[in-house]
C-alpha positions as CSV (number, residue, x, y, z in Angstrom):
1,X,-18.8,-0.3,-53.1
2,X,-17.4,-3.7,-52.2
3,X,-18.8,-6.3,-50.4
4,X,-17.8,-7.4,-46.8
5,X,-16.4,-11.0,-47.2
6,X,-18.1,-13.2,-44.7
7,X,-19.6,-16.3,-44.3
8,X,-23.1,-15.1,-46.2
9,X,-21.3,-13.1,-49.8
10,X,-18.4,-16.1,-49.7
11,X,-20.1,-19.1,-48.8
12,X,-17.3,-21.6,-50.6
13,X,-14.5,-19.0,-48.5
14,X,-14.4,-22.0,-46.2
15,X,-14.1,-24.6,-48.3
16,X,-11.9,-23.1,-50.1
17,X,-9.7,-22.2,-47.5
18,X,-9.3,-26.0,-46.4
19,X,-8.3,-26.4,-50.5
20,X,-5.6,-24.6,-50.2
21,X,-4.4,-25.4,-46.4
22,X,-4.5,-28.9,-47.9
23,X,-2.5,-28.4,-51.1
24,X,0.3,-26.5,-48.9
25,X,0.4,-28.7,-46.7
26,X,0.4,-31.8,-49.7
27,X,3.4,-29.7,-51.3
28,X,5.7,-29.5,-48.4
29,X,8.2,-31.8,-48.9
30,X,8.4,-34.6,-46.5
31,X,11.2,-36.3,-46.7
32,X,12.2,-37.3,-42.9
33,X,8.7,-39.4,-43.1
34,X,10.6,-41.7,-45.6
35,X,12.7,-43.2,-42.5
36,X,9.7,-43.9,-40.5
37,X,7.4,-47.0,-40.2
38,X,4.0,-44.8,-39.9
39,X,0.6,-46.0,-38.8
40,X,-2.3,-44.4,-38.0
41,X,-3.8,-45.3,-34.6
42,X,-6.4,-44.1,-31.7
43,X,-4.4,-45.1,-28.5
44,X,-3.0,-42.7,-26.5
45,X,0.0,-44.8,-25.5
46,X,1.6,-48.2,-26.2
47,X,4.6,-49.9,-26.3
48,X,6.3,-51.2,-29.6
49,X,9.0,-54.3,-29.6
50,X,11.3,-55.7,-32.0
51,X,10.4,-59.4,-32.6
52,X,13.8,-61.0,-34.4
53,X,11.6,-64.0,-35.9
54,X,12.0,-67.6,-35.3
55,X,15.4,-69.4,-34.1
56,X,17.3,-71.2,-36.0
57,X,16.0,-74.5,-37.4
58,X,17.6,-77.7,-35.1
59,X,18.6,-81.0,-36.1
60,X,15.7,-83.5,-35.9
61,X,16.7,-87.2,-35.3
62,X,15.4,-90.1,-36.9
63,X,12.0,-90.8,-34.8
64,X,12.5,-87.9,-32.2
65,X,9.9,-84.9,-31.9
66,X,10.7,-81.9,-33.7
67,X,12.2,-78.6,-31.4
68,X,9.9,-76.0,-30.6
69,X,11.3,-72.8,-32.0
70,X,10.7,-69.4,-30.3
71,X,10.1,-65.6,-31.5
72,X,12.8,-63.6,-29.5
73,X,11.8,-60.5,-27.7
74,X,14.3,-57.9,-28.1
75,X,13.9,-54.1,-27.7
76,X,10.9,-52.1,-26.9
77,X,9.5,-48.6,-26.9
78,X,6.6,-47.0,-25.1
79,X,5.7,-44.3,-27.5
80,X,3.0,-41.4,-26.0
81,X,0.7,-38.7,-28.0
82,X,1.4,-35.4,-28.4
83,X,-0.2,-32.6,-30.1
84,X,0.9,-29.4,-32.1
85,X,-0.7,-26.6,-33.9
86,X,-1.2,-22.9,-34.1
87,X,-3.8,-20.4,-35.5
88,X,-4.0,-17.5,-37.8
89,X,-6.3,-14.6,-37.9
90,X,-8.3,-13.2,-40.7
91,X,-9.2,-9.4,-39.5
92,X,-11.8,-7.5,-40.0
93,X,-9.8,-4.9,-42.2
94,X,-9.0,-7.6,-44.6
95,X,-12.3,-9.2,-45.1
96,X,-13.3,-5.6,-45.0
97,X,-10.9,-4.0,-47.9
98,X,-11.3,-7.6,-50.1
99,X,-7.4,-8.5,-49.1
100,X,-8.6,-12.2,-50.8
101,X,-5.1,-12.9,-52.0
102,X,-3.4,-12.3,-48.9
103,X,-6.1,-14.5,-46.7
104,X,-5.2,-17.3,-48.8
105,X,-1.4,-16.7,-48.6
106,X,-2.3,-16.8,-44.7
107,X,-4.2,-20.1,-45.1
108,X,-1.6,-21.9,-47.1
109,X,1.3,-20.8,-44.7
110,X,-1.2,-22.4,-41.8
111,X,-0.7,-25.9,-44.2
112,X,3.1,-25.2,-44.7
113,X,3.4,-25.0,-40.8
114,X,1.5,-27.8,-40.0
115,X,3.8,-30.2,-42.2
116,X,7.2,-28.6,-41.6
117,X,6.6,-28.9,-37.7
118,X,6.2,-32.8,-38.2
119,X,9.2,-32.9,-40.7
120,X,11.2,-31.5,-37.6
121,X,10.4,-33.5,-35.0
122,X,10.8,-36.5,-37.3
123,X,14.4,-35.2,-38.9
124,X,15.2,-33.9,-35.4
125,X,15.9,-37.3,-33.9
126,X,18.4,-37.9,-36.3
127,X,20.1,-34.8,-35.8
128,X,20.5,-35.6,-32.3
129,X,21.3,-39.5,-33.0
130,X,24.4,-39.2,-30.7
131,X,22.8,-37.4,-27.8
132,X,20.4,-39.4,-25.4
133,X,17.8,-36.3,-25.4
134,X,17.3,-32.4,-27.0
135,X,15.6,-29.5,-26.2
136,X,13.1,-28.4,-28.7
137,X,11.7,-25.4,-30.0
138,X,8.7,-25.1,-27.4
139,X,11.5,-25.6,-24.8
140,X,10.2,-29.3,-23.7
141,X,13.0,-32.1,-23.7
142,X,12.9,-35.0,-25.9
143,X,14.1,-38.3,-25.0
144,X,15.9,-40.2,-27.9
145,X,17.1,-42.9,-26.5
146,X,16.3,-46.5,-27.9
147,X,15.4,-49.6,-26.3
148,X,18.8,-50.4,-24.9
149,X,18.3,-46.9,-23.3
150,X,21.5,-45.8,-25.1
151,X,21.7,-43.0,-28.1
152,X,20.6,-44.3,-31.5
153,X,24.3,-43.6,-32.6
154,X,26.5,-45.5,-30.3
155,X,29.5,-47.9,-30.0
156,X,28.1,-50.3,-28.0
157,X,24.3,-51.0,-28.2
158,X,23.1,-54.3,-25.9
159,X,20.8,-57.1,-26.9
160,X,18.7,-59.0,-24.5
161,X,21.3,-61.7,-24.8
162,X,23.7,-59.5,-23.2
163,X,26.0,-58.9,-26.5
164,X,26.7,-55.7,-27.8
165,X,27.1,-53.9,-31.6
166,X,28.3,-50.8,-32.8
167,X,26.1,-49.1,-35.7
168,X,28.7,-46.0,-35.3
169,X,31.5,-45.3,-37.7
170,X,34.7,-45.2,-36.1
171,X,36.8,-42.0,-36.6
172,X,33.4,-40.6,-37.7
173,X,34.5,-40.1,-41.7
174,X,32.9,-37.9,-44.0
175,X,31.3,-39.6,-46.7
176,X,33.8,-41.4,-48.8
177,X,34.7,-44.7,-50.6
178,X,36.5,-45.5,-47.4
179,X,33.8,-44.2,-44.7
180,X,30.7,-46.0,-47.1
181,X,32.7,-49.2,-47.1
182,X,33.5,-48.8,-43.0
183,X,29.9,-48.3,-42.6
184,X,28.9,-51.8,-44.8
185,X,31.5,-53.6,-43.1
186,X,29.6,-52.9,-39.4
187,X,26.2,-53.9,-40.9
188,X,28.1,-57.3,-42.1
189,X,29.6,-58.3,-39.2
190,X,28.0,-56.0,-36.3
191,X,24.1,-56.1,-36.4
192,X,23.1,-59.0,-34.0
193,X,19.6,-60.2,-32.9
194,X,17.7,-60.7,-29.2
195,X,20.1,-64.3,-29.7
196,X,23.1,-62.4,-30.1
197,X,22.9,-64.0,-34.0
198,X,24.0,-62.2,-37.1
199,X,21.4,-60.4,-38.9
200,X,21.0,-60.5,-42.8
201,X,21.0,-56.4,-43.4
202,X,21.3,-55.4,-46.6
203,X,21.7,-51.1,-46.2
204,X,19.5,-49.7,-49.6
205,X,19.5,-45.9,-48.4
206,X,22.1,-42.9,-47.7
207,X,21.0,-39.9,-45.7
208,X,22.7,-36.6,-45.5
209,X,22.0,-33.1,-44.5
210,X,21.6,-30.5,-47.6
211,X,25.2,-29.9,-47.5
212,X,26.6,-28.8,-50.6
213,X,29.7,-30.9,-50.8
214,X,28.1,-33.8,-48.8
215,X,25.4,-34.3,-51.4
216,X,27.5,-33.9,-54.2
217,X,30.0,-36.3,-53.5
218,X,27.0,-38.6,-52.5
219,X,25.6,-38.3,-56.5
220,X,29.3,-38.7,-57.7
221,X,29.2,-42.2,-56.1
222,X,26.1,-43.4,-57.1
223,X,25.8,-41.9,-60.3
224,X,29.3,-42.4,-62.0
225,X,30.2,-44.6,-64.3
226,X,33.8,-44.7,-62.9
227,X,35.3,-44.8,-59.7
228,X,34.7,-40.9,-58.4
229,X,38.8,-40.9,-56.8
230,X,40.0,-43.3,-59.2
231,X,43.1,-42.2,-61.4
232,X,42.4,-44.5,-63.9
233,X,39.5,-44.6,-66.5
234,X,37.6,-47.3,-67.3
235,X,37.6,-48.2,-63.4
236,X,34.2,-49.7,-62.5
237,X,32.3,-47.8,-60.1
238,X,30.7,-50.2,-57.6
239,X,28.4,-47.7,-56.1
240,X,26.5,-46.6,-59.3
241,X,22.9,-47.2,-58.4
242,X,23.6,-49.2,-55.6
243,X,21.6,-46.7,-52.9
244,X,19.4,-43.9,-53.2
245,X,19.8,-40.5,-51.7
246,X,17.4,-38.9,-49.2
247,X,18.2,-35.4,-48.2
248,X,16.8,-34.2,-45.4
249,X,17.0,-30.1,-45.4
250,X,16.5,-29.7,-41.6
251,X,19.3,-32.6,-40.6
252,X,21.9,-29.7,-39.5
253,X,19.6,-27.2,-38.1
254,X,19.1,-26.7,-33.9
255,X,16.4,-28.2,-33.0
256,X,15.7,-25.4,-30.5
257,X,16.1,-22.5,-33.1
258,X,15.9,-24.3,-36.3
259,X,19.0,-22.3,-37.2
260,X,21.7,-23.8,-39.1
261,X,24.2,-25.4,-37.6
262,X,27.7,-26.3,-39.0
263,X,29.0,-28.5,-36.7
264,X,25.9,-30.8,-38.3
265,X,26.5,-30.3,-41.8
266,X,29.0,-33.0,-42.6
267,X,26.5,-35.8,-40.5
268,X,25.5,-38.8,-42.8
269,X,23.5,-42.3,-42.4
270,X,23.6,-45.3,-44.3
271,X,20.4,-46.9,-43.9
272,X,18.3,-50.2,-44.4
273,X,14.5,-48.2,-44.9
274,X,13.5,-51.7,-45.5
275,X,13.4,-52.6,-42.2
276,X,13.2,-49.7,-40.0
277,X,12.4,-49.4,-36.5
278,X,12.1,-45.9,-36.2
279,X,8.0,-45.5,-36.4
280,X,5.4,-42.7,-36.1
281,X,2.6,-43.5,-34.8
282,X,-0.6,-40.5,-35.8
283,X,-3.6,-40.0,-33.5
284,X,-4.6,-37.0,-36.0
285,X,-2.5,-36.1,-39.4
286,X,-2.4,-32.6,-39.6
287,X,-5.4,-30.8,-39.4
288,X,-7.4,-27.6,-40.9
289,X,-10.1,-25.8,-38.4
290,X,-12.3,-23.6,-39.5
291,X,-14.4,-21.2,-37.7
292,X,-17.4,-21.8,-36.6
293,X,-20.9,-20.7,-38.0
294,X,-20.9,-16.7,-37.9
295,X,-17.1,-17.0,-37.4
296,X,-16.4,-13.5,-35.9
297,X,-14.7,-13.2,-32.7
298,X,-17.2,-10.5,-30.9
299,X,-14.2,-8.6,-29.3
300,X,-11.8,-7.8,-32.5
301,X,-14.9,-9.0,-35.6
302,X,-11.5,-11.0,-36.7
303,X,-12.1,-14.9,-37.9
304,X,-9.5,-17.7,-36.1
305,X,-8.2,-20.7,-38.2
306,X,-6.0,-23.3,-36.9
307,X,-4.2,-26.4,-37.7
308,X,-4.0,-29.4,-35.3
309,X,-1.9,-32.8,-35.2
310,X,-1.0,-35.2,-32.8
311,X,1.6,-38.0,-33.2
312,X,4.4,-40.4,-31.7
313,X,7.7,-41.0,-32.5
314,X,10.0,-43.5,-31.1
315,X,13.1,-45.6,-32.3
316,X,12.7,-49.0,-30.9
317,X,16.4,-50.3,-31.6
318,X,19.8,-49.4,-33.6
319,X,20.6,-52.1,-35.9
320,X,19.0,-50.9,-39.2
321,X,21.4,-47.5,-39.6
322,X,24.7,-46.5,-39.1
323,X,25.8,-43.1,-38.6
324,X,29.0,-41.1,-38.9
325,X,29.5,-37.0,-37.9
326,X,31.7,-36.7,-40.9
327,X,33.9,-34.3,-38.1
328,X,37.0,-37.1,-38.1
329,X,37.2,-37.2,-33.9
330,X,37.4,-40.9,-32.3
């Protein structure tokens, strides 16, 4: 006859189980985390701000003092905790009839959960970048705006010096020769400091949805040797290895549903990862909780596991991505 699994036959059940909650969760692909600036902490709250560095050297005349130069304060966030997570339950008729295979299936989906809830919220923001706020899947609204208190996506973000820059394709483009080069031209002339001052941005990243056609005529660009729409051969391609591609699967999907959604599929970034200011901020990475010594709930004999998180996410300003729907409307 076979043995009950419990605590006492399986002592290394446990451990094992937090093996392979850890290894799903390790596996799941988490690819929205690239765009963030992510740091572990144990506040609760705080506030992040863009700092835009040291003005501009001045003159300094022959015997005169030199001028006191000043960091500029420009855009800030108060970011706030919270937590996700859910259980599972191992019953008794599995431990009882030695279902071993599917109690670990269970375990590892608890991992798979854990990470794919934090690669939404983090790819989420994105997919709302021209909305101020979404609904998400636990029916709570999320506020996306930035510093400015504008949508990350917009035509005319403010600095504290009172100018204004666009970081939003015009015509919103699909992703082209023509739509890449109108989103370098607004990190060239558009991305200002607190001062109102030009900032050096140098874009090294394009982000799209999984959309077939999207992606693909993303690698033709930065993998051909020729021009992709060139009628000529032997044209140079000047996009061949000049940016990576980061694809984020969940881009076009509802943030309430996690359905697909079409009207998202054609949406694409061009990015400068190098200095982002979208950041995460993780009171607890997800977690895997075990029962308790004895583990049996007295009313079903079932064991509970769980996984538990709690993070922050905030975009304090605008000026390191640009964004385009790819739907062609003004």
């Amino acid at each position: 006859m076979a043995k009950m699994i419990n605590t006492s036959n399986f002592p290394d059940f446990v451990a094992n189980s937090t093996i392979n909650f850890r290894r799903a969760y390790d596996q799941y692909p988490k690819r929205a985390a690239q765009v963030y600036d992510i740091e572990n902490t144990d506040l609760y709250t705080g506030t992040e701000s863009s700092l835009d560095g040291f003005s501009v050297a001045k003159i300094k005349k022959q015997g005169s003092d030199f001028s006191y130069l000043d960091v500029a304060q420009g855009d800030s966030k108060t970011w706030t905790q919270y937590e996700v997570g859910g259980m599972t339950k191992i019953t008794w008729m599995m431990r009882r009839t030695n279902k071993y295979s599917e109690m670990n299936k269970k375990i590892s989906n608890l991992g798979a959960s854990a990470a794919k809830r934090m690669e939404w919220d983090l790819t989420h923001r994105l997919t709302e970048a021209d909305s101020t706020s979404y609904t998400n899947i636990d029916g709570d609204t999320v506020s996306t705006t930035t510093g400015d208190g504008f949508q990350l996506a917009y035509s005319a973000h403010t600095v504290t010096s009172g100018d204004t820059y666009r970081n939003r394709v015009a015509n919103n483009p699909v992703l082209s020769k023509g739509g890449l080069e109108a989103a370098e031209k607004l990190f060239a002339t558009q991305m200002i400091d607190a001062n109102g001052e030009l900032i050096l941005s140098e874009p090294d990243t394009i982000i799209t949805s999984n959309d077939p056609n999207t992606v693909n005529t993303a690698l033709e660009y930065l993998r051909s040797v020729s021009a992709p729409d060139a009628g000529v051969s032997g044209v140079e391609n000047v996009y061949k290895g000049k940016y990576r591609l980061l694809v984020l699967p969940w881009l076009a999907t509802t943030p309430s549903t996690g359905a697909y959604n079409s009207s998202d599929a054609k949406f694409w970034f061009l990015a400068d990862l190098k200095h982002t200011d979208a950041i995460c901020k993780v009171l607890q990475n997800p977690t895997f909780i075990a029962p308790t010594e004895g583990g049996k709930e007295f009313e079903t004999q079932d064991w509970k596991f769980a996984c538990h998180a709690a993070y922050a996410i905030e975009i304090v300003r605008a000026s390191w991505i640009v964004f385009s729907s790819g739907d062609g409307t003004a």
